[in-house]
Residue frames as a rotation matrix with the C-alpha (Angstrom) as fourth column:
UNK 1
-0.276 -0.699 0.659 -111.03
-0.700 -0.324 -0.636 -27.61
0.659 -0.637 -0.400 58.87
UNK 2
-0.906 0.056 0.418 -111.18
-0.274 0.676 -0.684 -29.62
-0.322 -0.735 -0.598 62.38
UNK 3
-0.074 0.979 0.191 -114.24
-0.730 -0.184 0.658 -31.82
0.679 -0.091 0.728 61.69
UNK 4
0.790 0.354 -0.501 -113.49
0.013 0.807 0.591 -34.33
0.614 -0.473 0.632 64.48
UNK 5
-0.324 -0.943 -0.082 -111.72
-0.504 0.246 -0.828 -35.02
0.801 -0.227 -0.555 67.62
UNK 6
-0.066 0.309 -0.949 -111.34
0.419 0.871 0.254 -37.16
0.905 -0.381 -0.187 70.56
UNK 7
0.097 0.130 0.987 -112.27
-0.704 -0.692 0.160 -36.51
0.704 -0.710 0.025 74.38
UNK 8
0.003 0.104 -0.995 -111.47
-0.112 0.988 0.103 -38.90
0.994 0.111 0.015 76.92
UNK 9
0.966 -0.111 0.235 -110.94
-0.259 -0.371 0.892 -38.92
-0.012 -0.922 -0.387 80.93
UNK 10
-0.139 -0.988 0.067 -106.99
-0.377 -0.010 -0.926 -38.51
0.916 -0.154 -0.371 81.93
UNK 11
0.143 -0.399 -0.906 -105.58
0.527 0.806 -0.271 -40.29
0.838 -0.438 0.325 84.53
UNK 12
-0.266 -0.193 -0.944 -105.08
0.956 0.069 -0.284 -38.51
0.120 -0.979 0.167 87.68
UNK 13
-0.785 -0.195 0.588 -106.58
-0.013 -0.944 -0.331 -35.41
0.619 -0.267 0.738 86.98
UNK 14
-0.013 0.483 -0.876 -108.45
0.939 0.306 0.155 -35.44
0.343 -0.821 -0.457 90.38
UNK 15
-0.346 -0.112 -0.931 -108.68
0.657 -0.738 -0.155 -31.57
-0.670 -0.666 0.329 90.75
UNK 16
-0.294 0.593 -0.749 -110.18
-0.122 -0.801 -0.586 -28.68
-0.948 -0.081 0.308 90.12
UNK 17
0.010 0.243 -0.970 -111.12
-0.907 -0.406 -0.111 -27.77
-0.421 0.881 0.217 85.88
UNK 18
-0.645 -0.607 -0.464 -109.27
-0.732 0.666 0.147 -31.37
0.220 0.435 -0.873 84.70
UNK 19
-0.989 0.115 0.093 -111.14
0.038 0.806 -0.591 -33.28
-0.143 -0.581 -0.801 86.95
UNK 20
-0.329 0.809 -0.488 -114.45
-0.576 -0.581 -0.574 -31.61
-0.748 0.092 0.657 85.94
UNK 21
0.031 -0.060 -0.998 -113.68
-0.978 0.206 -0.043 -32.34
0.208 0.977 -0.053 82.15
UNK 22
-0.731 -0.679 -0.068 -112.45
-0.682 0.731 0.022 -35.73
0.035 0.062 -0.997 83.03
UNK 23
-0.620 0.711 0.333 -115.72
0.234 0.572 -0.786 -36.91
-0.749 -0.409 -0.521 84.79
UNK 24
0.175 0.816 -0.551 -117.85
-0.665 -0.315 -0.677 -35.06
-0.726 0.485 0.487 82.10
UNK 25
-0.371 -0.229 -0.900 -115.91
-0.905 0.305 0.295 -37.16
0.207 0.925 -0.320 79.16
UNK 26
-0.999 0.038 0.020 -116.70
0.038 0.999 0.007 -40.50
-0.019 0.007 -1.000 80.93
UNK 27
-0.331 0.940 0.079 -120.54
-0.237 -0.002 -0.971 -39.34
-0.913 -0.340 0.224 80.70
UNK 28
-0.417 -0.312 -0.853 -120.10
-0.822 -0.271 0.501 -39.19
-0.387 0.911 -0.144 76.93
UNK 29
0.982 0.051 0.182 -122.20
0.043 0.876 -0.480 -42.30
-0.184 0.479 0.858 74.40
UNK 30
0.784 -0.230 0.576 -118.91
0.604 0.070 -0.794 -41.48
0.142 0.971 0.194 72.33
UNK 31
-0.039 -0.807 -0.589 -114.90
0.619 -0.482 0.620 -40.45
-0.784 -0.340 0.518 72.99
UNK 32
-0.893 -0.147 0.426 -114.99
0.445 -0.440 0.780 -39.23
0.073 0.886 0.458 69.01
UNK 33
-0.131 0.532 -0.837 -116.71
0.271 -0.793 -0.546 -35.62
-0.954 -0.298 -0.040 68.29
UNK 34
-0.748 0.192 0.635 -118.21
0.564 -0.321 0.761 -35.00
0.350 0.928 0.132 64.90
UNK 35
-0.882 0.401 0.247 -120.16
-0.253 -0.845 0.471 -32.14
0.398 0.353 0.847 63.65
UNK 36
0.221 0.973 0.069 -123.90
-0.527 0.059 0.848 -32.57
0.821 -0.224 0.526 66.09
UNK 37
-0.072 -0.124 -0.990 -122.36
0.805 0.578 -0.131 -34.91
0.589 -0.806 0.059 68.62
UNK 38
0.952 0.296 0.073 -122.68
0.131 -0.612 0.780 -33.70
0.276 -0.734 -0.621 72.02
UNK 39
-0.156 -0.986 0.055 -118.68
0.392 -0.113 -0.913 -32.09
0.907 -0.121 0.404 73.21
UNK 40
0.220 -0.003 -0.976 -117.56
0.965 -0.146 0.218 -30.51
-0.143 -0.989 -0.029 76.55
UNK 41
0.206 -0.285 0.936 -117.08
0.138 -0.939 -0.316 -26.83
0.969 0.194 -0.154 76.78
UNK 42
-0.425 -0.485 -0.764 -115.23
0.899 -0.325 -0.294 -24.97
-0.106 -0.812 0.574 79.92
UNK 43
0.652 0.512 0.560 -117.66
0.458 -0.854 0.247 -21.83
0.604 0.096 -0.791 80.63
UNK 44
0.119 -0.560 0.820 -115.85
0.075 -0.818 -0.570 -18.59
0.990 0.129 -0.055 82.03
UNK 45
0.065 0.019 0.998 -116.52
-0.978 -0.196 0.068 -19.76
0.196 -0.981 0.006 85.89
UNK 46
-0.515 -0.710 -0.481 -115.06
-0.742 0.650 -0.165 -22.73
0.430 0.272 -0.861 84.76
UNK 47
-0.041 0.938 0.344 -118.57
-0.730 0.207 -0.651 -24.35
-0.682 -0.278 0.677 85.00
UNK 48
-0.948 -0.248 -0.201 -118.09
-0.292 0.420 0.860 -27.30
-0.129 0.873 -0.470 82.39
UNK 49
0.071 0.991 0.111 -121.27
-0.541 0.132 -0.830 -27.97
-0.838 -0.001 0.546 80.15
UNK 50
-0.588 -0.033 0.808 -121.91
0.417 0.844 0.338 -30.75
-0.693 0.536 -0.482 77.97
UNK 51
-0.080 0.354 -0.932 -123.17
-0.410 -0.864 -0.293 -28.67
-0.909 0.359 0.214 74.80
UNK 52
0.681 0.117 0.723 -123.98
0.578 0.520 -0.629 -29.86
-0.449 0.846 0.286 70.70
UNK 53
-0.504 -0.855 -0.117 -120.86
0.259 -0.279 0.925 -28.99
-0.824 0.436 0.363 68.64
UNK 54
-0.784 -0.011 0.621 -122.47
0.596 -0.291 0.748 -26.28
0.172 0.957 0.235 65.58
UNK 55
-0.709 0.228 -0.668 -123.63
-0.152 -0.973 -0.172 -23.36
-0.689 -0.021 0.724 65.41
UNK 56
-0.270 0.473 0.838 -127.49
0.921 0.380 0.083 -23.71
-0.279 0.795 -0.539 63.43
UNK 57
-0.721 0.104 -0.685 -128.36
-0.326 -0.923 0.203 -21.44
-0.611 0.370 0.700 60.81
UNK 58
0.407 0.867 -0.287 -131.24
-0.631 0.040 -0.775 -21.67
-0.661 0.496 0.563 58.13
UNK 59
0.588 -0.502 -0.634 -127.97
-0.803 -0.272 -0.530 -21.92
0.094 0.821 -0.563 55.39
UNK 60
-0.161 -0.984 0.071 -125.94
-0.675 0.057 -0.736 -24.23
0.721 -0.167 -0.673 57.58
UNK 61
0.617 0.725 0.307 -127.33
-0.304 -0.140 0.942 -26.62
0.726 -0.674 0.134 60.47
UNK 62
0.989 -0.100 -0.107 -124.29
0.141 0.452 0.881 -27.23
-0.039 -0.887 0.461 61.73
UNK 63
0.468 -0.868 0.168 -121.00
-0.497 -0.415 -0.762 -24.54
0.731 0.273 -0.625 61.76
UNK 64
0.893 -0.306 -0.329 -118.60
0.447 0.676 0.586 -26.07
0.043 -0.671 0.740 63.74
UNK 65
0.049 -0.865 0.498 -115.97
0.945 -0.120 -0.303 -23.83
0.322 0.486 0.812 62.45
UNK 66
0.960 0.249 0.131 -115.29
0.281 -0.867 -0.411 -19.91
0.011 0.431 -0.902 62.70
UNK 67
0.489 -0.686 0.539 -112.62
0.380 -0.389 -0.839 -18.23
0.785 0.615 0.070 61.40
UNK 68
-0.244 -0.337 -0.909 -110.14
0.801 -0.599 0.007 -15.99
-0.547 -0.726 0.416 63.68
UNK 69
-0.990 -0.115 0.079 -110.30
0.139 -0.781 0.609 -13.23
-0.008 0.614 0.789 60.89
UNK 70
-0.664 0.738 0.122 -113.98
0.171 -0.009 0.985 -13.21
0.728 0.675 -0.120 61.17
UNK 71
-0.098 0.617 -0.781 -114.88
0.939 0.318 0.133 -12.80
0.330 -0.720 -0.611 64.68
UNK 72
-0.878 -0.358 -0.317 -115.06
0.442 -0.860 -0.255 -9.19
-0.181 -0.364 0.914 64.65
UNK 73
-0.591 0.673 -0.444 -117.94
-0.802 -0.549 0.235 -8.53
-0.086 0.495 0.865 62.53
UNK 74
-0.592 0.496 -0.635 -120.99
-0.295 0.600 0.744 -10.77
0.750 0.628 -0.209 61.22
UNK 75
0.340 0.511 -0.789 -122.32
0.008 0.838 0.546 -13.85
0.940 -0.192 0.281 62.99
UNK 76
0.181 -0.171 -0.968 -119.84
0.836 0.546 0.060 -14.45
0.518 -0.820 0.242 65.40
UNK 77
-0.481 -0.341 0.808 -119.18
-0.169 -0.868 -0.467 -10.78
0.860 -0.361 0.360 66.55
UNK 78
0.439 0.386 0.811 -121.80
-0.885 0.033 0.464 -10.90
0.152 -0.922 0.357 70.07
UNK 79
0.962 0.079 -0.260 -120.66
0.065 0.861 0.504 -14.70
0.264 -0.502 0.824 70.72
UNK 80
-0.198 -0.968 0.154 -116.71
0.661 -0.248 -0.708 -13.33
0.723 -0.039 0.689 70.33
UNK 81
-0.422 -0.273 0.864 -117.53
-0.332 -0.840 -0.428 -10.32
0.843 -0.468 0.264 72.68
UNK 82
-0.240 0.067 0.968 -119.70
-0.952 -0.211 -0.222 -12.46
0.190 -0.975 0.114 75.22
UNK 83
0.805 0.340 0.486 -120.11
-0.498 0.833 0.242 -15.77
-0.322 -0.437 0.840 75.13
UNK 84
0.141 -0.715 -0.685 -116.69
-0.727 0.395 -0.562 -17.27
0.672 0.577 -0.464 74.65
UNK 85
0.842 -0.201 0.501 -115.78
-0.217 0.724 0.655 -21.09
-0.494 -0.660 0.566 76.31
UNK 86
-0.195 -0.967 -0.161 -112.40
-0.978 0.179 0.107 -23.10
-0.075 0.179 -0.981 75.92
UNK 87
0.922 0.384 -0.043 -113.04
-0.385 0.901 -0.201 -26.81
-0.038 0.202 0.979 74.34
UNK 88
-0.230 -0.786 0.574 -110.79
-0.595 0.580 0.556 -29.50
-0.770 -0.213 -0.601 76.30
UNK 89
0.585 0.417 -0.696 -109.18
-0.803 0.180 -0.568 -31.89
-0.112 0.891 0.440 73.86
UNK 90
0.399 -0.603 0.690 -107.57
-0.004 0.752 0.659 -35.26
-0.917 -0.266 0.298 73.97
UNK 91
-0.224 -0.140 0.964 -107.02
0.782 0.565 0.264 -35.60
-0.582 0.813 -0.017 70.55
UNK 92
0.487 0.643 -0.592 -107.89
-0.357 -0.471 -0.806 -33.63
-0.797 0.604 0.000 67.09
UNK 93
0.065 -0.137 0.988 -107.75
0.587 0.807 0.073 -35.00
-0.807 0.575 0.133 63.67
UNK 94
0.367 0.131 -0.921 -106.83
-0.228 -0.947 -0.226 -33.71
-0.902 0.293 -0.318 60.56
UNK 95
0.601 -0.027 0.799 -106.40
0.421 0.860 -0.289 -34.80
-0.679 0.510 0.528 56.90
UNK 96
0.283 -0.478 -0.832 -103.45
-0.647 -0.736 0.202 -34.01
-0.708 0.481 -0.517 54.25
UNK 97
0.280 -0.339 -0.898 -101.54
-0.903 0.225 -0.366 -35.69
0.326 0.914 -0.243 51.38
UNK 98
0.316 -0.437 0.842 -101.15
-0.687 0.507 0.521 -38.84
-0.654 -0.743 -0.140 51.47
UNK 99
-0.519 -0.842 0.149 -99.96
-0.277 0.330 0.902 -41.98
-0.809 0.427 -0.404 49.04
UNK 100
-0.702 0.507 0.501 -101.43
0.695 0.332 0.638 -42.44
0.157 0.796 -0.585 45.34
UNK 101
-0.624 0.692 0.364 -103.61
-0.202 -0.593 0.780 -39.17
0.755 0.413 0.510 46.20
UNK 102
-0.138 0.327 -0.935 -105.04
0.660 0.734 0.159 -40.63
0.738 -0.596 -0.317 48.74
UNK 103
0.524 0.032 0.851 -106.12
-0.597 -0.699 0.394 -38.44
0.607 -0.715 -0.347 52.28
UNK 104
0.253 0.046 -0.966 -104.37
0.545 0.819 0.182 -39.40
0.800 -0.572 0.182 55.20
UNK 105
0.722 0.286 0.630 -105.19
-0.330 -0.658 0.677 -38.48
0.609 -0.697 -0.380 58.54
UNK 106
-0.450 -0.724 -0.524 -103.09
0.412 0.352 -0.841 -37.44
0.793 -0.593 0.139 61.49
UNK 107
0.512 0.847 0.141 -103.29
0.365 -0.363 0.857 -36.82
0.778 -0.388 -0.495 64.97
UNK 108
-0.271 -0.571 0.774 -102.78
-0.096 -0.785 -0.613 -34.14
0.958 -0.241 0.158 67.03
UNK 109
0.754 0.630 -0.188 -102.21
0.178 0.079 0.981 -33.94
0.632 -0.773 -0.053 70.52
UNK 110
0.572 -0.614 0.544 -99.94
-0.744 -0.667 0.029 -32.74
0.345 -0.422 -0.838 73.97
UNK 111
0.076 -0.621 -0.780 -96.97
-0.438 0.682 -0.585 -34.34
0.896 0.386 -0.220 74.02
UNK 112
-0.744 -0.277 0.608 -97.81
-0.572 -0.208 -0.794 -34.73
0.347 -0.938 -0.004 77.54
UNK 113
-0.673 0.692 -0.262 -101.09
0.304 0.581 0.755 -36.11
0.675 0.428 -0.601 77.00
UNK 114
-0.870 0.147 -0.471 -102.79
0.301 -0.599 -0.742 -33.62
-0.391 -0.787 0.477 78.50
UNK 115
0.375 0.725 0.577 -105.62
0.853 -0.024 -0.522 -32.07
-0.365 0.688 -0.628 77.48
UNK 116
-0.835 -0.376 0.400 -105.45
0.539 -0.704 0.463 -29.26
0.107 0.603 0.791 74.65
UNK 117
-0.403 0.670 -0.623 -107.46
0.689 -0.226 -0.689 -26.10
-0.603 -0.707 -0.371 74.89
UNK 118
-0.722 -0.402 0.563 -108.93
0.688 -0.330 0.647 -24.63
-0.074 0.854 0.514 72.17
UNK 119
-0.828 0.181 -0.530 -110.61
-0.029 -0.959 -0.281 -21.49
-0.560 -0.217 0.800 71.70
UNK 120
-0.381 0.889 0.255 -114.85
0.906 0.304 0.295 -21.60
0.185 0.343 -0.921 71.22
UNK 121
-0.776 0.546 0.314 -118.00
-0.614 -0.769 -0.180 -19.60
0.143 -0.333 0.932 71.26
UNK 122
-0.324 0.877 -0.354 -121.61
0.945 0.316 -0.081 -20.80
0.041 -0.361 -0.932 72.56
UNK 123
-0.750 0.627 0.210 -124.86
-0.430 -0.704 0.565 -19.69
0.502 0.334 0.798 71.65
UNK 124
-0.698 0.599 0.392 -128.17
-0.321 0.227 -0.920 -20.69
-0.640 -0.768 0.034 72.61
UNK 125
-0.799 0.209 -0.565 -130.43
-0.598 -0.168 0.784 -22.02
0.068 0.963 0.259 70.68
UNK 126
0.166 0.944 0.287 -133.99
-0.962 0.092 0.256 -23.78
0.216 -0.318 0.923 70.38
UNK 127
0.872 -0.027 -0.489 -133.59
0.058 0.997 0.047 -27.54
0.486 -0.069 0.871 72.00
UNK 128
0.965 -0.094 -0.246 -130.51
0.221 -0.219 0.950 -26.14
-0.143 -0.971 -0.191 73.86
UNK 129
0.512 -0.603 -0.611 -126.94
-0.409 -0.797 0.445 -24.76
-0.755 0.022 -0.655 73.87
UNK 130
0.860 -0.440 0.258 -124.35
0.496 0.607 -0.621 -25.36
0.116 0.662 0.741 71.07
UNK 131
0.558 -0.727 -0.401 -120.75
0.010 -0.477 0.879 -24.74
-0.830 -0.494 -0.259 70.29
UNK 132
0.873 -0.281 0.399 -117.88
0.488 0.528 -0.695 -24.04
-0.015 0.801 0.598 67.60
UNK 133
0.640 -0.731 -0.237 -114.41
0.500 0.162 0.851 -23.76
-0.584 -0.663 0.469 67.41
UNK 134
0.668 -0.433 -0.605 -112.21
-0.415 -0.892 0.180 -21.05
-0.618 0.131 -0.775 66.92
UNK 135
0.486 -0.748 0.451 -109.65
0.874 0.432 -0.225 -21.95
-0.027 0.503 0.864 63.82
UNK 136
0.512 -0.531 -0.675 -106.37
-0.240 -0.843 0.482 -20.02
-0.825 -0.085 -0.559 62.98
UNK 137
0.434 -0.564 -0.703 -103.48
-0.723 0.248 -0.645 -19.59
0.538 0.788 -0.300 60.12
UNK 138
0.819 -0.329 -0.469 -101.30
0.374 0.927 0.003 -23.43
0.434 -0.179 0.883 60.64
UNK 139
0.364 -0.868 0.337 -98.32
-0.225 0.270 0.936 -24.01
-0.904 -0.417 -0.097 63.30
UNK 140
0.155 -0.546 -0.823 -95.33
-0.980 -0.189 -0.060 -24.97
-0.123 0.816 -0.565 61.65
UNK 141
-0.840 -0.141 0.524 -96.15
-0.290 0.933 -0.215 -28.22
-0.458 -0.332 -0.825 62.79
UNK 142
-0.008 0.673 0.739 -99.51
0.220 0.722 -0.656 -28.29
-0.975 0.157 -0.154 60.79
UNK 143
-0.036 0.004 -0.999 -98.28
-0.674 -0.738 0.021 -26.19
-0.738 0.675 0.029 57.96
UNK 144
-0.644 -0.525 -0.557 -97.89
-0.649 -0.011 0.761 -29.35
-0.405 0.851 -0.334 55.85
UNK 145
-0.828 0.552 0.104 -100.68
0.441 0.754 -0.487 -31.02
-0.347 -0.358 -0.867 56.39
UNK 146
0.319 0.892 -0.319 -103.37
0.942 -0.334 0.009 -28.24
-0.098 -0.304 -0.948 56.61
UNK 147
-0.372 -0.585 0.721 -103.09
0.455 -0.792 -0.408 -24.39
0.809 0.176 0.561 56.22
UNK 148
-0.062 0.403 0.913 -105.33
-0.818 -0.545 0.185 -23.83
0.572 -0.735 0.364 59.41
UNK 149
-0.641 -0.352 -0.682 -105.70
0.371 0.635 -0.677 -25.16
0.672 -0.687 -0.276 62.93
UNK 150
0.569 0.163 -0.806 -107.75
0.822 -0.148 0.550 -25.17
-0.029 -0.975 -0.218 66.31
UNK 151
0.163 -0.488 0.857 -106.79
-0.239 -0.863 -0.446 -22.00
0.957 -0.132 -0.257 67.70
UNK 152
0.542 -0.076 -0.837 -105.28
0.548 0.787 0.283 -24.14
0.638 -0.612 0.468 70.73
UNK 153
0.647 -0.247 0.721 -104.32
-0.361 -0.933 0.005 -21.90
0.671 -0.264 -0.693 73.85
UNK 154
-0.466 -0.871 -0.156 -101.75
-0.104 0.229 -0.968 -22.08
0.879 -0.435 -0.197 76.37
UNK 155
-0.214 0.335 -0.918 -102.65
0.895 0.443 -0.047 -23.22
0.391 -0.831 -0.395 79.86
UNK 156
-0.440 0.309 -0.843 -101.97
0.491 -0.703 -0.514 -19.44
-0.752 -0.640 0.157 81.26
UNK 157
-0.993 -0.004 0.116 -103.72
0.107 -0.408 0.907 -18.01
0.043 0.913 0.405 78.03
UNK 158
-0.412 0.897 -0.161 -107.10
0.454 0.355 0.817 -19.39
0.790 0.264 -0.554 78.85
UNK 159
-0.073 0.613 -0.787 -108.57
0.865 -0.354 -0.356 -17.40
-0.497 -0.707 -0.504 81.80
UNK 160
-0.707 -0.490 -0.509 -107.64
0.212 -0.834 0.509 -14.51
-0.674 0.252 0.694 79.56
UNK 161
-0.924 0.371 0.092 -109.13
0.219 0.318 0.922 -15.78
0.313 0.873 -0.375 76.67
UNK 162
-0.032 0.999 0.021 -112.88
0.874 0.018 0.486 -16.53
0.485 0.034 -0.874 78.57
UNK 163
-0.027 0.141 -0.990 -112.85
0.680 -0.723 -0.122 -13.00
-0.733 -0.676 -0.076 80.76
UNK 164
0.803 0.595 0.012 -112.29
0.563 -0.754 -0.338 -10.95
-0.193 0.278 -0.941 77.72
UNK 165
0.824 -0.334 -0.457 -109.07
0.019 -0.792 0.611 -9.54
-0.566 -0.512 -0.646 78.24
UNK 166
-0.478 -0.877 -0.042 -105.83
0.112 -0.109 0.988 -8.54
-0.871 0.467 0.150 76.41
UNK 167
0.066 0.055 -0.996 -105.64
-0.979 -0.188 -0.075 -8.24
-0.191 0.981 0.041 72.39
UNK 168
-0.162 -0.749 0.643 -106.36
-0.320 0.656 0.684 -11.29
-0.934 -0.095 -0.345 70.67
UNK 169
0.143 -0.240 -0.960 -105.10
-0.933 -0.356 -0.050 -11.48
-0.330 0.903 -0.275 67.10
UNK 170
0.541 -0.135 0.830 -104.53
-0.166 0.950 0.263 -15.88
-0.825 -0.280 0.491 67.41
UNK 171
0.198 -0.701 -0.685 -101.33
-0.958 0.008 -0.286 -16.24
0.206 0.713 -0.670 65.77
UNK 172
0.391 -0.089 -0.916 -100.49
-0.299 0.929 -0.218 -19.92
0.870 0.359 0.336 65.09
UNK 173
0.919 0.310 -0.241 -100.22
0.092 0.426 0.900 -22.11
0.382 -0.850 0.363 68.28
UNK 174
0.225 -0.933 0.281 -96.77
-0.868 -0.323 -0.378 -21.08
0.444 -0.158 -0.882 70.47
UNK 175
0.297 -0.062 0.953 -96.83
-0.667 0.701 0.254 -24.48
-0.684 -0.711 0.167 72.27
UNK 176
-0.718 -0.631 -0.294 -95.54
-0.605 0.356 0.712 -27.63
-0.345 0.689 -0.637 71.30
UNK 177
0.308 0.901 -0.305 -97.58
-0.938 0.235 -0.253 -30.42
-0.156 0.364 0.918 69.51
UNK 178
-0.680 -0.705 0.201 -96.99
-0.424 0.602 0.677 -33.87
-0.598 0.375 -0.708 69.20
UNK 179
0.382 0.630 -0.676 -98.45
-0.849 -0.049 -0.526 -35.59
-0.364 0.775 0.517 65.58
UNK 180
-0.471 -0.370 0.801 -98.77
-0.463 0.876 0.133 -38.54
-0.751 -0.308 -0.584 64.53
UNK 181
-0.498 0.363 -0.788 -99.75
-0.563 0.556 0.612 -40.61
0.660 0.748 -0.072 60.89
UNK 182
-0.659 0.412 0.629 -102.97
-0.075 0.797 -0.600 -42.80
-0.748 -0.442 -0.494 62.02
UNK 183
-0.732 0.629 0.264 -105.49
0.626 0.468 0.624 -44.59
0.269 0.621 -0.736 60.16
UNK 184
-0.602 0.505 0.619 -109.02
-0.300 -0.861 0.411 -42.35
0.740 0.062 0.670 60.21
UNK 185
-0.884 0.426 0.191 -110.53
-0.175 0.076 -0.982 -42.24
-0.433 -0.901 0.007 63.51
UNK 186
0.254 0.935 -0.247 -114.36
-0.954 0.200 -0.225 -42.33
-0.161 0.293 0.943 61.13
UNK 187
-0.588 -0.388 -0.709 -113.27
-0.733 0.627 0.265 -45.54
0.342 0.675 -0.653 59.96
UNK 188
-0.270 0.128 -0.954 -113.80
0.624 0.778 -0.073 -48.12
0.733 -0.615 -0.290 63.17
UNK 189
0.607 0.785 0.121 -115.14
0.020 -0.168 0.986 -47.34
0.794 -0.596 -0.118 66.70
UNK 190
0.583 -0.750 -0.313 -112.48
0.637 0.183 0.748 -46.67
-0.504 -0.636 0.585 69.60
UNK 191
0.486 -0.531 -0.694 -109.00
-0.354 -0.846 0.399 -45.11
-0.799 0.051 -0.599 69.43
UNK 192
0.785 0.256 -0.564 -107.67
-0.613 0.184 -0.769 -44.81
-0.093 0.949 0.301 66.08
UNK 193
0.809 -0.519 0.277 -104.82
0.407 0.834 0.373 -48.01
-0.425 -0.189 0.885 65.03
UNK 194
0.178 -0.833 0.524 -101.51
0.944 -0.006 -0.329 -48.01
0.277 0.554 0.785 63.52
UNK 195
0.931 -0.364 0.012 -99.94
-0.358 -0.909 0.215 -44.66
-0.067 -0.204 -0.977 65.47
UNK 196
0.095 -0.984 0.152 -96.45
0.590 -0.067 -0.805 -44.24
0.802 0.167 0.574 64.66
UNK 197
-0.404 -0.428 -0.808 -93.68
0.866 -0.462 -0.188 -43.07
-0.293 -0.776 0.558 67.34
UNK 198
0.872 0.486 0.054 -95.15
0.489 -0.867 -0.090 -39.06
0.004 0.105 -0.994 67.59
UNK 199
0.000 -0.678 0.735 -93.20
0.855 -0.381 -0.353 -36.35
0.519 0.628 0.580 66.43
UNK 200
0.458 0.373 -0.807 -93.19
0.572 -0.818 -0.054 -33.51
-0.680 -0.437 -0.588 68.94
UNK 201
0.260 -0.212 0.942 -92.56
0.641 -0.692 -0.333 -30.68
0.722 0.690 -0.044 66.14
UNK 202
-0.725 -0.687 -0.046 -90.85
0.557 -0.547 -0.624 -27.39
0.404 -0.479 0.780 67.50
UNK 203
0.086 0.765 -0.638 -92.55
0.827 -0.412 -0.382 -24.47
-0.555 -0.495 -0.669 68.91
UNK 204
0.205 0.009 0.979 -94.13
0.712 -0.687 -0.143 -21.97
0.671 0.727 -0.147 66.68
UNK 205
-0.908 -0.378 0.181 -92.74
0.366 -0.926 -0.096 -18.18
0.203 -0.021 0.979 67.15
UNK 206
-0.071 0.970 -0.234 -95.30
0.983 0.028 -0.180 -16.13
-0.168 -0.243 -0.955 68.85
């Protein structure tokens, strides 16, 4: 699933949460997030911390993933019931069929170019905090590509989300997405080349 996306500062966001994120991304070595890099997280008093992306285990030293279907029980059950953050995203990457067998990666992102919010947990841990992101069943916009996705929240979704409240069951993203064929962001250094015109796909049924 997600093992990489991008983080960048946005143009005028000059207020509150946006403006937080924005200034943290320009602190960044690195706009591109892989598994151990350091990522931004949005804490629940919308406190943004600069945190290592994976969960370590003995088995594992770096989950970056966790299931929606799985955050009831196990591992992630105490980090699902109290420690939940919302990882801003410029970007996220993702690989599917492509020619002669080949992978080929697209990218995802608001058709606004906003940032995207996707649904995390944070632990502690020895040498200091980490994070990993919440996946779901695919939008119909990544269904061909990928059968899962970022569990990527609406704007008014996300205070909800870190407080705790309502029922949540993350059914494939209700917002829109725009996606784009690009060469692989691991490839070269910077933003990835050759995007095509983006496709804003439809909005999935919620």
């Amino acid at each position: 699933m997600c093992n990489c996306y991008r983080i960048t500062p946005k143009k005028g966001a000059d207020k509150g949460v946006r403006a937080k994120v924005s200034a943290a991304a320009g602190k960044l070595a690195s706009s591109l997030v892989r598994p151990t890099d350091p990522g931004i997280v949005v804490m629940a008093d919308e406190r943004v911390e600069i945190m290592r992306w994976g969960f370590f285990r003995s088995f594992n030293p770096s989950i970056n993933n966790a299931r929606s279907d799985k955050l009831a029980a196990g591992m992630w059950a105490e980090a699902f019931r109290q420690r939940r953050c919302v990882i801003p995203v410029a970007a996220f990457f993702e690989w599917g069929p492509g020619l002669g067998g080949r992978k080929q990666a697209h990218e995802f992102r608001d058709p606004d170019d906003d940032y995207l919010w996707i649904a995390g947990l944070w632990e502690d841990r020895e040498g200091g905090r980490c994070y990993t992101m919440v996946t779901t069943a695919a939008s119909p916009v990544m269904a061909p590509i990928h059968n899962r996705m970022p569990a990527v929240l609406l704007a008014d979704e996300v205070p909800g989300f870190l407080d705790g409240s309502g029922c949540w069951d993350f059914q494939p993203f209700g917002g829109a997405l725009a996606v784009a064929r690009c060469e692989s962001p691991l490839k070269r250094p910077g933003p990835p080349h050759g995007i095509r015109a983006f496709d804003h796909g439809p909005p999935a049924d919620r």
